[in-house]
C-alpha positions as CSV (number, residue, x, y, z in Angstrom):
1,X,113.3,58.7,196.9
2,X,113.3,61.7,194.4
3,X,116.7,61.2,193.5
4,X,116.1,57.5,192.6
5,X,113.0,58.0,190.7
6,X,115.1,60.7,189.1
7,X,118.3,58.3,188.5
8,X,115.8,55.5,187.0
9,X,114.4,57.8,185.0
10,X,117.8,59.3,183.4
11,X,119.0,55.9,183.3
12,X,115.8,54.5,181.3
13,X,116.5,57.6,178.6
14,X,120.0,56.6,178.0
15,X,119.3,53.1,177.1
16,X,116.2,54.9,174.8
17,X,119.0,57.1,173.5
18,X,121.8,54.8,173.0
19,X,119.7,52.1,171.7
20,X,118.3,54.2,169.2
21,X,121.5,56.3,168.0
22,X,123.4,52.8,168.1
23,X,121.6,50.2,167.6
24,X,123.4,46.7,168.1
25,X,126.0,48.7,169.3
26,X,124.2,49.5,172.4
27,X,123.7,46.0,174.3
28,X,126.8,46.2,176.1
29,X,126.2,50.3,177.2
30,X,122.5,49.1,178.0
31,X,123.3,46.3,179.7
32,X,125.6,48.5,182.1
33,X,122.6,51.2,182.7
34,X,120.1,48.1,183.1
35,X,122.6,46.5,185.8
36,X,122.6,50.0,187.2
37,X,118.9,50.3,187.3
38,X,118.0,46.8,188.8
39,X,120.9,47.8,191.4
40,X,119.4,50.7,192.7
41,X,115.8,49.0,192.8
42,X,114.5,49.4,195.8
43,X,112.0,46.1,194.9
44,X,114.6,44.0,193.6
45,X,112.2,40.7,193.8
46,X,109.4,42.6,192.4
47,X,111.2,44.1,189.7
48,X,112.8,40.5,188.7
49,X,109.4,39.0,188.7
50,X,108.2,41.3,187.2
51,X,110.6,41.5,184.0
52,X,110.5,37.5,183.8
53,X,107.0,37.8,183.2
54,X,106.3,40.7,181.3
55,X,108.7,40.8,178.8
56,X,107.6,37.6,176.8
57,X,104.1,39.5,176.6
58,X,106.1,42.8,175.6
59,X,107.7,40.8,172.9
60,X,104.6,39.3,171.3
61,X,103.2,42.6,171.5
62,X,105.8,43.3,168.9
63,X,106.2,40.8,167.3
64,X,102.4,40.9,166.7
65,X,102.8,45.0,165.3
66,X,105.4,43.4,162.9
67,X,103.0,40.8,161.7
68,X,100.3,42.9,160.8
69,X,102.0,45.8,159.1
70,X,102.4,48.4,161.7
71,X,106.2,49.0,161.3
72,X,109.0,46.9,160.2
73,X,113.0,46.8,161.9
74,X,115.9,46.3,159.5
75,X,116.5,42.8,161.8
76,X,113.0,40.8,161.3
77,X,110.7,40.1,163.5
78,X,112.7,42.8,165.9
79,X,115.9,43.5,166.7
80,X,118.0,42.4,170.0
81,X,118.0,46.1,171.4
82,X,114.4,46.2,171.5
83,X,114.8,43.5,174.2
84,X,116.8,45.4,176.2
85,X,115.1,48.6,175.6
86,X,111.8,46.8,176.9
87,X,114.2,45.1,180.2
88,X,114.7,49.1,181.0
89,X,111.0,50.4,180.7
90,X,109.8,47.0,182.9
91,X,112.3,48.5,185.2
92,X,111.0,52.3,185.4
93,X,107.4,50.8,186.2
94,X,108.0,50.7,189.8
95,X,110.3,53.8,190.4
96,X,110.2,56.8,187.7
97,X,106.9,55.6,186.2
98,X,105.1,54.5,189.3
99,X,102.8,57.4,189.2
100,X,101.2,55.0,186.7
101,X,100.6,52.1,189.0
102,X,98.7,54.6,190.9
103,X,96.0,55.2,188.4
104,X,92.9,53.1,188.0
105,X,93.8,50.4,184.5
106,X,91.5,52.3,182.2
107,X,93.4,55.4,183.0
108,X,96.8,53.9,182.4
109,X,95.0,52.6,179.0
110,X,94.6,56.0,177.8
111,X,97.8,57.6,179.1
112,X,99.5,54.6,177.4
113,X,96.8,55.2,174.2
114,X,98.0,58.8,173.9
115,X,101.8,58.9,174.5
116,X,103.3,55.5,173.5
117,X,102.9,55.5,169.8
118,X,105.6,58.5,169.5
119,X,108.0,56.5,170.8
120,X,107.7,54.5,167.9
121,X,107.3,57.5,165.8
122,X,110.3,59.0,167.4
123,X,112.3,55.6,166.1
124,X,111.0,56.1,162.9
125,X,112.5,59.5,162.8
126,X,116.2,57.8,163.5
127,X,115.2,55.7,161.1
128,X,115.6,52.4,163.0
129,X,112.3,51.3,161.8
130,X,109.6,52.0,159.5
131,X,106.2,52.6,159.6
132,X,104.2,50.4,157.9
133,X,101.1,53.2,157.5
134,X,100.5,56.6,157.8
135,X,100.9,58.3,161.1
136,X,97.2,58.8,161.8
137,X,96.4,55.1,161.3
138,X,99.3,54.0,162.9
139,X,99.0,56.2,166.1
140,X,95.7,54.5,167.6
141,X,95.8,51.3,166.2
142,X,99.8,50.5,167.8
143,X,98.4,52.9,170.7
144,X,95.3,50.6,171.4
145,X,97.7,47.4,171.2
146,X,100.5,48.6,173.1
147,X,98.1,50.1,175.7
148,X,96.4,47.1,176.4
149,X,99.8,45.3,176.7
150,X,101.1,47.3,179.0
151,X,98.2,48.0,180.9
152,X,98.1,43.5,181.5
153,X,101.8,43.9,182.2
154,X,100.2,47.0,185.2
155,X,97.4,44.6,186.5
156,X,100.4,41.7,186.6
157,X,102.8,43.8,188.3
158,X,100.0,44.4,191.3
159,X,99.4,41.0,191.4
160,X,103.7,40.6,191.7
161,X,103.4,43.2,194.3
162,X,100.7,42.0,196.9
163,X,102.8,38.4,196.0
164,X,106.1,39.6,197.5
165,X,104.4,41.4,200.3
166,X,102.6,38.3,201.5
């Protein structure tokens, strides 16, 4: 199970990669390392339930950081490989990031509090968006909204997961 939490992970940092180095011209790479990642799933029906119903709440968490000034994308309100780039992380939740579905919500809040915003910072660096404030204001107010998106789309994927096991 190592190896597989290993593969997801590798897989999950190309799409991060390719999507940020190319842009538009990384749906079709993405697409073949998402394929790849939902193949190897080893909870194919959680993982599909789980992407068709977190990633419209991903989404409006970004579309709501582009409505109120956080960062902007060249593409308004976001651009397509965001999509895909969220499709990836829904998939690592159960496999290489599944350490997170282990910790009580408020935990996950503030691993998600401290460490997703430099993603975003990260972007800003390859210059595939900007952000809309300076780093210190931006770090905890994205933080505190993606955290408490992510930590819905955690409480949702338990509720997924006691689902498919009944």
């Amino acid at each position: 199970m190592r190896l597989h939490s290993l593969i997801n992970f590798v897989l999950f940092q190309v799409v991060w990669f390719m999507c940020l180095l190319l842009e538009q011209g990384a749906l079709a790479y993405s697409a073949v390392a998402i394929a790849l990642m939902f193949y190897l799933s080893a909870q194919k029906k959680q993982d599909a339930l789980l992407v068709l119903k977190a990633l419209p709440l991903a989404l409006l968490c970004e579309f709501i950081a582009v409505q109120l000034g956080l960062f902007e994308f060249k593409v308004q309100p976001f651009p397509f490989w965001l999509v895909f780039l969220w499709v990836a992380l829904l998939l690592c939740i159960n496999t290489s990031m599944s350490f997170l579905t282990k910790l009580k919500l408020w935990q996950a809040f503030c691993v998600c509090l401290l460490f997703a915003p430099g993603s975003y910072w990260a972007g800003s660096r390859f210059e595939v968006l900007e952000l809309g404030m300076p780093l210190w204001q931006f770090w905890p107010l994205y933080g505190a909204l993606w955290a408490a998106t992510f930590t819905l789309i955690l409480f949702i994927n338990g509720k997924i997961g006691a689902f498919v096991k009944q």
